[in-house]
Structures are given as structure tokens and as C-alpha cells.
C-alpha positions as CSV (number, residue, x, y, z in Angstrom):
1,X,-41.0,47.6,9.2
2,X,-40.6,46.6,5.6
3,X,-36.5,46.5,6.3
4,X,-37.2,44.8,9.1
5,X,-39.0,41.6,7.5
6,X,-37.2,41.7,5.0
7,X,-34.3,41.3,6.9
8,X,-35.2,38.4,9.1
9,X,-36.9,37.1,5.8
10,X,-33.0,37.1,3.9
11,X,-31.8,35.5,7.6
12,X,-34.2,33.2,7.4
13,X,-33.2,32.0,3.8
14,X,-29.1,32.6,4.6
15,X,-30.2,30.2,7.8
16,X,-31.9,27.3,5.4
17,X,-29.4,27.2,3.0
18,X,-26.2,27.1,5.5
19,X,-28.6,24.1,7.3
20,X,-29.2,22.6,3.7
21,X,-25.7,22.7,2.1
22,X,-24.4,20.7,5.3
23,X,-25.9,17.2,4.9
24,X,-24.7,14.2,5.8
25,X,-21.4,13.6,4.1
26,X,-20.3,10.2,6.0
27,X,-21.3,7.9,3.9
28,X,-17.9,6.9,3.4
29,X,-17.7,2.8,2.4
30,X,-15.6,0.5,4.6
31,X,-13.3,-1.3,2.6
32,X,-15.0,-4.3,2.0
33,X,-18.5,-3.0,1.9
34,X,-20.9,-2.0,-1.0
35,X,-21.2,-3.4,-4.2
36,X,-17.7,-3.9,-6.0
37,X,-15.9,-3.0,-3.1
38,X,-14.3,-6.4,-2.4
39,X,-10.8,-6.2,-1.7
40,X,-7.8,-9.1,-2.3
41,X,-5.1,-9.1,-1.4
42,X,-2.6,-12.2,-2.2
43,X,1.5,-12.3,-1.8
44,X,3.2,-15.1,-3.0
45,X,6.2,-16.1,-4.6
46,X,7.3,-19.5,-5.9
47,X,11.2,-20.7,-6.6
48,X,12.1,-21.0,-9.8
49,X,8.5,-19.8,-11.2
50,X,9.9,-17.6,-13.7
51,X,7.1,-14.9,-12.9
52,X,8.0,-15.1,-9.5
53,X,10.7,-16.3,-7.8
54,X,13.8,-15.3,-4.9
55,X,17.2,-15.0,-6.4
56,X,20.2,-14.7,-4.3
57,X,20.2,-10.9,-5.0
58,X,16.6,-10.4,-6.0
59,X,13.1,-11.5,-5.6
60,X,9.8,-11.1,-7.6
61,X,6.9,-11.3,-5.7
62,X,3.4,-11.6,-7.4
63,X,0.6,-9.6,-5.3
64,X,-2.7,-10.8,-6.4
65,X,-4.5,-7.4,-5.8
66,X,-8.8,-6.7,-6.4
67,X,-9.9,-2.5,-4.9
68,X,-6.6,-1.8,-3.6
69,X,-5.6,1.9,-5.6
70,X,-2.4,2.1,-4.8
71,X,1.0,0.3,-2.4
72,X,4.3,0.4,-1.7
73,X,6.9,-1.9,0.3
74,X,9.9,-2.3,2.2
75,X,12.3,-5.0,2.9
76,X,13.5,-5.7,6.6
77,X,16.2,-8.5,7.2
78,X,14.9,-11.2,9.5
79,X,11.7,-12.0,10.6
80,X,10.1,-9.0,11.4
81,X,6.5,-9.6,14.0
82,X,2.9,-8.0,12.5
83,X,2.6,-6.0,15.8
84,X,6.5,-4.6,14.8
85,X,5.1,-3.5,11.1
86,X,5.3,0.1,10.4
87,X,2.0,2.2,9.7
88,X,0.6,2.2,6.3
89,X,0.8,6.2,6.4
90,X,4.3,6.1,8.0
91,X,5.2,3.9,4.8
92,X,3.9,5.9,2.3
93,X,5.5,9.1,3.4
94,X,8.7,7.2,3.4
95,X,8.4,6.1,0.1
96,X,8.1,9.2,-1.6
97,X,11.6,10.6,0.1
98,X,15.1,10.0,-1.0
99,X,16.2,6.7,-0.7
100,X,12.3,5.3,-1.2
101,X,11.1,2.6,-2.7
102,X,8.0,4.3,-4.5
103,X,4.4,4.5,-4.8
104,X,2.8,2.1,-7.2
105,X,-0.5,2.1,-8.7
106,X,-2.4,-1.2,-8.4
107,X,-4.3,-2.8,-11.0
108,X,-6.7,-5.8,-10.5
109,X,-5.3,-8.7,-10.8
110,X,-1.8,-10.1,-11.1
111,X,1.2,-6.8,-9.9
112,X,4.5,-7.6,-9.4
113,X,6.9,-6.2,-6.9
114,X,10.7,-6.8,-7.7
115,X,13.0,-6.0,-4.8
116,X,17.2,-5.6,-5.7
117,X,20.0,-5.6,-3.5
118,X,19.4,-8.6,-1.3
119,X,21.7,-11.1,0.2
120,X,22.4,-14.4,-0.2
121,X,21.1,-17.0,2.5
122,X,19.7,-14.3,4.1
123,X,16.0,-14.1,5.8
124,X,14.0,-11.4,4.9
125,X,10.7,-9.8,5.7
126,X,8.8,-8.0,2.7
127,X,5.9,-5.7,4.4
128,X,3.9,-4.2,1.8
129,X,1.2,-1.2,2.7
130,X,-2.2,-1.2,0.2
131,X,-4.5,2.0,0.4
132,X,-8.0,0.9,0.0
133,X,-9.9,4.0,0.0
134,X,-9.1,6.4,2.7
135,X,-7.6,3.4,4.9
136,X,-4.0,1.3,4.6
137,X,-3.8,-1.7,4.6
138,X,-0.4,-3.5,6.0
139,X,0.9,-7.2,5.4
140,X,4.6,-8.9,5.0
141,X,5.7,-11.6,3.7
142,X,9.0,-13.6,4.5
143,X,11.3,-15.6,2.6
144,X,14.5,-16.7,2.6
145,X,17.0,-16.0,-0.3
146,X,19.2,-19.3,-1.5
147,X,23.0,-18.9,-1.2
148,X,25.3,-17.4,-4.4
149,X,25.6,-19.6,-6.6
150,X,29.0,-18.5,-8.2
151,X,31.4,-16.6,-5.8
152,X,33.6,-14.0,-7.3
153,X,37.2,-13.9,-7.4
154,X,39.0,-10.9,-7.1
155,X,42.2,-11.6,-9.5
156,X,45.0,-10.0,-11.2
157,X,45.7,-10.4,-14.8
């Protein structure tokens, strides 16, 4: 008998602290919720603002960023429609492969983003994914490049 309650006694105890050990874990925080959770995000990008200007072949854009962790971007020709905009999770995989364009950590405040190998008079479509937390957050932002200013000549000498 003594085996007995002492059995269901070590149940009992193996019972309470499987129930115990599994408390509520969801108290996972929207972005945008909770104190200091405010997230900004801001793209811009100003001609001939020497922190932030489109070049015939490149353009710096300044991303104003406040509880984003980390981003990354890529650079469609044309205008490219919010409801054609890749997944955030789609975009980060992608950036992390061959030909990507990276994973960047965020810090608050002013980041800049420089993006190489453009075309003149060309329209583009920058769409940039944030991760806030265990979400992704996905925005573009289109400009136009100006046309070369100095053509080259191919010539024999």
C-alpha cells in the first residue's frame, strides 16, 4: 500500500509540475504596443541633398527607423503596386543567398540604404522589408533616376 501512495503521490507531483511549467507564454507584444515599442518608419530621399540623393547610377535613401531590428531591400524597375510587393520573409531569405542584397541591422534614427547599378532616366521601385519583432514589415518607395550626365565615347588612340 505504501508503494502504492507513494506512487500516485510522485504522479501527482510529476502531474503539477508538467501543468505548472506550461503557463501562458503568449504574451507576445504587437508591434506598436507596450511601452517603448513605437515603431517609425520613414523613406525619403532628396535631389542633390548630399546625404541623400538619386544619381544616374546610384541612389541614397535615408530611412528614418525607431523598434525596427533589422531590413533589407530590393530594387524593381518601374512602378511596382503594394499588393505586387514580395513578403517580408520571402525578402529576407533572398537576401542572404547569392546575388542578395543583405541583411542590415537597424539603429534608431537616421540608416542609410545606398543602391548601385541603376540606370539613367529610368523609374524604379525601392521595396524595403523591416522586422519588428517576430512580424515584417514591407514598404517601397519610387523614384526616378535623372539622365547621364556625360555619355562615354568609345575611341581609339
Amino acid at each position: 500500500m505504501k508503494k502504492f501512495k507513494f506512487s500516485v503521490f510522485c504522479l501527482s507531483m510529476l502531474f503539477l509540475l508538467v501543468l505548472g511549467g506550461c503557463s501562458d507564454d503568449n504574451n507576445e507584444v504587437t508591434p506598436g504596443e507596450g511601452p517603448g515599442s513605437e515603431v517609425t518608419i520613414e523613406i525619403e530621399s532628396g535631389k542633390g541633398d548630399e546625404g541623400s540623393a538619386i544619381y544616374a547610377t546610384s541612389a541614397t535613401i535615408s530611412l528614418n527607423l525607431k523598434g525596427v531590428e533589422t531590413y533589407t531591400y530590393q530594387v524593381e524597375e518601374g512602378s511596382v503596386s503594394e499588393s505586387d510587393f514580395p513578403d517580408g520573409e520571402i525578402m529576407f531569405a533572398n537576401a542572404e543567398k547569392e546575388n542578395g542584397n543583405g541583411i542590415f541591422t537597424a539603429q534608431d534614427g537616421k540608416n542609410t540604404a545606398y543602391l548601385y547599378g541603376l540606370n539613367g532616366n529610368t523609374k524604379y521601385t525601392a521595396i524595403f522589408a523591416f522586422k519588428v519583432g517576430t512580424e515584417y514589415q514591407v514598404k517601397g518607395f519610387e523614384f526616378t533616376t535623372p539622365e547621364y550626365s556625360r555619355r562615354i565615347n568609345a575611341s581609339s588612340r
